[in-house]
N, C-alpha and C positions, 0 to 999 in steps of 0.2 A: 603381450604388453598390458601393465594395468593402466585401468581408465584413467584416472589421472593425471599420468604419461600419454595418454593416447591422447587426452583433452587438452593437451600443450601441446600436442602436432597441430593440434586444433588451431590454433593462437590464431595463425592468418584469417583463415575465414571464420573466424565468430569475430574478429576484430572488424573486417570489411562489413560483415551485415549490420554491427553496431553503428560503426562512421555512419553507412548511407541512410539508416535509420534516423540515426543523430540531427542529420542533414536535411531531412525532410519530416521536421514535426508535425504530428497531427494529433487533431483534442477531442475529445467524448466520444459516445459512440460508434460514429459513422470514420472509422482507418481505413480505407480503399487502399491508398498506398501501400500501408504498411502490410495490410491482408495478405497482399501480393507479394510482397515481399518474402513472408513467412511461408506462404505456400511455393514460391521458389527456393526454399530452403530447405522445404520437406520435400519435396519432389526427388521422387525416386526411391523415396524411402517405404518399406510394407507397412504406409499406413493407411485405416480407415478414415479418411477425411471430412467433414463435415461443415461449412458455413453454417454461422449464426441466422436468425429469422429476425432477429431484434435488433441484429449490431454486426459489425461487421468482424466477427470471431471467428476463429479456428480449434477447431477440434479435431483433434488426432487421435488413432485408438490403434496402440502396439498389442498387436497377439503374441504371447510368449508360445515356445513353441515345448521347452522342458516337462516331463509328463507329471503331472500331479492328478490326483481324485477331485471329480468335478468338486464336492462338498468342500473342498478345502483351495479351492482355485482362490487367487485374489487379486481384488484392481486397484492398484493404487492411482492416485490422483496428485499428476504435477501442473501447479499452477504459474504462469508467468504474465504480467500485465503490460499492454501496451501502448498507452498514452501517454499525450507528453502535458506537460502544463501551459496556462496562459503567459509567459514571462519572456522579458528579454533578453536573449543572450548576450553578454559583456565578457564572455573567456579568448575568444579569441582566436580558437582553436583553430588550425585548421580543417577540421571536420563538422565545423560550428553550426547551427541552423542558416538554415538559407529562407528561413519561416518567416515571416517579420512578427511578431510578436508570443510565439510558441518555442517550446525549447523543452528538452529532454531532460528539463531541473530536476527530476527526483530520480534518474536512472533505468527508467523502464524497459528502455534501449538495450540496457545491460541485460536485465534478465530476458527478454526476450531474444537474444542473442545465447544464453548463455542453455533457456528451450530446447532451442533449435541444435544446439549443439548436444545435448541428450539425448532428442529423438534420433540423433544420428549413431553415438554411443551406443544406446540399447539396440537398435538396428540388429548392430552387429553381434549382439550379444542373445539374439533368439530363443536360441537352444540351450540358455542356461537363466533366461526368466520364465520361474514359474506360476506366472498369471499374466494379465493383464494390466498395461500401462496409460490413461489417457492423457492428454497433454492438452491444457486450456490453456491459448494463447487467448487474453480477456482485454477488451477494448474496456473503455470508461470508467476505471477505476477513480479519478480523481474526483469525487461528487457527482459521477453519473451513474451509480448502478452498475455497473457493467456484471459483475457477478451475478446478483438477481438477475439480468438479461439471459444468462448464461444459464443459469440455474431453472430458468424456467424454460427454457430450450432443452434439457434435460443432459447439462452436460456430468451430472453426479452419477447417471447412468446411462452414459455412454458407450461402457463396454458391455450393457445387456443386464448388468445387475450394478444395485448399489456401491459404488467406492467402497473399500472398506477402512483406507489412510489416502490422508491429503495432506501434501506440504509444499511451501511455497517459502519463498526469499526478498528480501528486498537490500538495496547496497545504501552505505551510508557516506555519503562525503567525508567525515567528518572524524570517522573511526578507522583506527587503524585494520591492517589485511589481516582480519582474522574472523571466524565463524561464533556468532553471539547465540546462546541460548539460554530457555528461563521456561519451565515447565508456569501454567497459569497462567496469567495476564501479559501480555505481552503488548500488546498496544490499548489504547483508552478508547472509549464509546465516543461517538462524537455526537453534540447536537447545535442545532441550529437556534439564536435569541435575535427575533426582526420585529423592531420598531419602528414605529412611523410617529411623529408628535405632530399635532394636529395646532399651531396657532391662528393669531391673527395677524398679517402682514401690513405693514406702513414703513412710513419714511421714518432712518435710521436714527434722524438727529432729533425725535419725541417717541423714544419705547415707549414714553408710558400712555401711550394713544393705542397702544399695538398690543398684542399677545406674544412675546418672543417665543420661537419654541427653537431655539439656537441656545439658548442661556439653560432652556429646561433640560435640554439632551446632552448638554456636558455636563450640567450637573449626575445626573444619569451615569452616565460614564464611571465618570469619577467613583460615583455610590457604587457600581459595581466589585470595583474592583475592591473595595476597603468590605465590600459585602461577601468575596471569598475568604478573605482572609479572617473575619470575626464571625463568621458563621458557619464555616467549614475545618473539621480537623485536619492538621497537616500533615497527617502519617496518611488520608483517605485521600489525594490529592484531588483538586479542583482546578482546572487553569480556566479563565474566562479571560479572548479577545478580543478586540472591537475590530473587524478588519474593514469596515469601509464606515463613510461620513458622508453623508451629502447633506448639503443647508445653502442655497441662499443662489444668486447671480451676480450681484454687487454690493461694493462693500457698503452702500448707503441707503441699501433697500433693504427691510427687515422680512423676511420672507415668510410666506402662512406656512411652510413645512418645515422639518428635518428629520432624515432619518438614519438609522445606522441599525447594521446586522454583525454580533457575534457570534466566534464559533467559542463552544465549550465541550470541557474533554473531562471527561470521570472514569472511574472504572466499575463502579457497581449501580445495579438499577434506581434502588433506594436513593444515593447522590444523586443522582441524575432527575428524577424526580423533583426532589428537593431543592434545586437550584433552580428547576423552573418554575417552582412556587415562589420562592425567595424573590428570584429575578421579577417575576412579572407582577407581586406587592411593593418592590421598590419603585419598579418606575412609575408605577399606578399611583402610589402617594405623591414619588415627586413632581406629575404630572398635577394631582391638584394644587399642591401646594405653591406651582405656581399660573394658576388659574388655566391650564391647556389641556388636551384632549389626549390621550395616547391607543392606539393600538398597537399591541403586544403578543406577539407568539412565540412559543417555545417549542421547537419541534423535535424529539429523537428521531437522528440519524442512523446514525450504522452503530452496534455493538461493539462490548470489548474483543480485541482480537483474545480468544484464549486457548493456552496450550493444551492438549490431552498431558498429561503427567506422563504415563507409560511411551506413548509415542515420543515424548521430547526426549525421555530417555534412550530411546531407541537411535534420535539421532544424535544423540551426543556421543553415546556409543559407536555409531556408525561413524562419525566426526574423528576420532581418539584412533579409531583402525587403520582410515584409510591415510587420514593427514598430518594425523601425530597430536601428542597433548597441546603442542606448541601453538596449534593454528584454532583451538577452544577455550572459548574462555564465558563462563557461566556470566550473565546478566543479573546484578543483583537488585536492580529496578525497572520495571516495564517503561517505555517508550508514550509519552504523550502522544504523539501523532497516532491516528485512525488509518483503519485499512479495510476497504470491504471484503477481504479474505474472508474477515468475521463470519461472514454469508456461510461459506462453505466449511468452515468449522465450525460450524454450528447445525450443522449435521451431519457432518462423517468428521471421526476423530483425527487429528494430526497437527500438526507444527509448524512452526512459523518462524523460521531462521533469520538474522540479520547479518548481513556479509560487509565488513568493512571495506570501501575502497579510496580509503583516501592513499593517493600521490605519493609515491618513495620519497621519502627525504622532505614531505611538508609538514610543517607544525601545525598540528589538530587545533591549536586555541585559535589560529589565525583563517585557518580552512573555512570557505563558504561552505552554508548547510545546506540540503537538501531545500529545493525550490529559490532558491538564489539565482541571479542571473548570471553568479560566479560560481555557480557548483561546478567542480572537476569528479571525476569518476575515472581510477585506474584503470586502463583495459587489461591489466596484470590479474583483475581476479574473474575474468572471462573465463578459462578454463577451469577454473578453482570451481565458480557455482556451476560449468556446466557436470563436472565429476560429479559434485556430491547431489546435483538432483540423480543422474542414473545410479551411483551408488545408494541411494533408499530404495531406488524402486527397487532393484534387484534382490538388494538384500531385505526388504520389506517382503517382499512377492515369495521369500523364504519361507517365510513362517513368523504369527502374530509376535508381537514384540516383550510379550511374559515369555515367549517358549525359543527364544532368539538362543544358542549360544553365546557365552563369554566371547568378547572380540579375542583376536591372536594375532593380529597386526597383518592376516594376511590382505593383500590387496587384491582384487576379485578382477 
C-alpha cells in the first residue's frame, strides 16, 4: 500500500488526536498535556525518545534500518509545533476548546497530529529508509522560542550527527487543499517597536495644565504608518502593526502614561534595520514636539523563514510524484507572518511548505484567518501532511537532492 493510502487508513486516529488536542489548549513553553498526549501516540513505536530540559518537547529519533555507507548515512529532520494561541474560540465546533481563553487558531493541532502520524508511517517502513529520521514535536512557537529551547537541547543532533535536511509545514485557513511552495523567503523576519510616552497627568476638562501623552501616541500611530509607506519601497515590503494601546482609567482624567507595542515584518536585515531607525526618530521628534518624554525600542525577533533553493526543489518534486501536479502550486510571494522555523533553517538546509486547509465548499474571501476566534481547519488534509512529511524523509534519506532521480510517479 502506498503511503498516502496508508495515511487515509489513518483518517480516524490522527482525526481523534487532533479533536482532543483541539479541546484542551495550551500556550508557551510548559504543554504537559499535550507532551502526554504525543508520547501516547508514539508509544510503541522504535523510537529514541527524549523530553525537553527547557520546555516540555518531544524528540523522537527513527533508526532506518536499509544498509548504506556510514559516510553517506543521512538525518533528516521533521518539524511539528505544538501550541495553541491566546484567543477565544467562536466556531462552535464540536471538538471546540474547552480552554477559556486559549484555542488552537493557527492549527498546530494539525500538524502535530499529522507528526505523529509519520512517525507511525516510517515505523513501518524501516527497511527501506536509509538514514536517520528525528521528529521535533516543539512547544512555544508563538513568541516563545520554543525552537531555540529545542536547539539548544540539541535537537539538530539528535541522531548523533548533524541534520543534514529540515522540513516543516504549517496549514492555512484560508487557502485552498493544496501544497504551497517558493524556494527563498517564505515568511518575513519579525520585530518588536515598544513605547512608553511619558506625560503629565490632570483633570481632562484643562489639558493645557497637563502633558497629554494620549494626543502624542496617536499622533505616533498615525506617523507610523504614513512612515511605511513614504519611506519604504513597495516591491521590499514593510508591514507595521499597532497591536495593543493602553492610556488612561477615565474618561476625565488625563493620565501621566500611554503606551503601545507593534509588531513589524520585513524580509531583509538592511529593512529591518532601517525601520528601526526610522521608527524610533519619528516618535522621538514627535514626543518633543509635543513637549513629552518617550521611551522607545525596537527589538529583532526571529528572522526571515528561508528556503534552501535545491531542497525546495526537492519537495516540490517529491510533491508532483507522490500527489500529482494538481495538489502543487508554486507561491509567487512569501507570506507576512513569522515563524521560528527560521531557527532551525538557519542552520541545516530545507523547506518550509504551506498546506491549505480550508473547508470543502467554503469561500476563501469570507474564511476566518489563521488566529481568528473563527478559524476552521479541514481534518481532510490530516493524512495529506502526514504522507508528505514521511514521503521526504524517505525519499530525502535516498540521496542529496542534486543526485535525486527524475520523479516517475512512482509512489513508495
Amino acid at each position: 500500500m502506498g503511503i498516502h493510502r496508508e495515511a487515509q487508513a489513518l483518517f480516524g486516529e490522527l482525526t481523534g488526536l487532533r479533536h482532543r488536542l483541539h479541546a484542551h489548549p495550551e500556550i508557551g513553553l510548559d504543554l504537559p498535556r499535550t507532551q502526554a498526549a504525543v508520547l501516547e501516540a508514539l508509544d510503541g513505536l522504535p523510537l529514541e525518545i527524549t523530553r525537553g530540559e527547557r520546555s516540555t518537547s518531544v524528540t523522537a529519533v527513527l533508526r532506518g534500518r536499509a544498509p548504506t555507507a556510514a559516510e553517506e548515512r543521512t538525518t533528516v529532520l521533521l518539524r511539528a509545533d505544538m501550541d495553541a494561541v491566546p484567543v477565544s474560540e467562536e466556531t462552535g465546533l464540536p471538538f471546540r476548546s474547552r480552554v477559556e481563553g486559549a484555542m488552537h487558531a493557527c492549527g498546530h493541532d494539525l500538524h502535530t497530529a499529522m507528526l505523529a502520524g509519520a512517525a507511525r508511517l516510517l515505523a513501518t517502513r524501516r527497511d527501506h529508509l536509509s538514514g536517520d529520521v528525528v521528529l521535533m514535536f516543539q512547544p512555544g512557537e508563538e513568541g516563545w522560542e520554543g525552537a531555540t529551547a529545542m536547539i539548544e537541547d540539541g535537537v539538530l543532533d539528535a541522531s548523533g550527527r548533524r541534520a543534514d535536511a529540515a522540513y516543516g509545514l504549517h496549514v492555512f485557513s484560508t487557502l485552498p487543499q493544496r501544497l504551497f511552495t517558493r524556494p527563498g523567503p517564505m515568511l518575513a523576519a519579525s520585530s518588536a517597536l515598544l513605547v512608553t510616552v511619558h506625560g503629565e497627568g490632570g483633570h481632562a476638562s484643562a489639558p493645557h495644565l497637563a502633558r497629554d501623552p494620549i494626543t502624542a501616541t496617536a499622533e505616533m500611530i498615525s506617523a507610523l504608518q504614513t512612515m511605511v509607506t513614504r519611506r519604504f519601497d513597495a516591491f521590499d515590503p514593510v508591514v507595521l502593526t499597532v497591536g495593543t494601546l493602553h492610556a488612561g482609567t477615565r474618561r476625565n482624567v488625563l493620565p501621566a502614561t500611554a503606551r503601545f507595542e507593534a509588531t513589524v515584518r520585513t524580509f531583509g536585515d538592511s529593512v529591518a534595520d532601517r525601520v528601526g531607525e526610522e521608527a524610533l526618530r519619528l516618535v522621538h521628534g514627535i514626543a518633543d514636539a509635543h513637549g513629552v518624554r518617550v521611551d522607545a525600542r525596537f527589538v529583532r525577533e526571529r528572522p526571515a523563514t528561508v528556503n534552501d533553493a535545491a531542497e525546495t526543489a526537492f519537495v516540490e518534486q517529491t510533491i508532483r510524484a507522490v500527489f500529482g501536479d494538481d495538489l502543487h502550486e508554486p507561491l509567487p510571494h512569501p507570506f507576512t507572518g513569522a515563524e521560528d522555523f527560521s531557527r532551525v533553517l538557519a542552520e541545516v538546509p530545507g523547506s518550509f511548505v504551506a498546506v491549505g486547509a480550508l473547508p470543502a465548499g467554503a469561500d476563501p474571501r469570507h474564511a476566518a484567518y489563521n488566529h481568528s476566534g473563527r478559524a476552521v481547519f479541514d481534518d481532510a488534509v490530516l493524512p495529506l501532511g502526514a504522507a508528505l512529511y514521511a514521503e521526504l524523509a524517505l525519499r530525502r534519506t535516498a540521496g542529496r537532492p542534486s543526485r535525486l532521480p527524475a520523479a516517475t510517479g512512482e509512489v513508495l
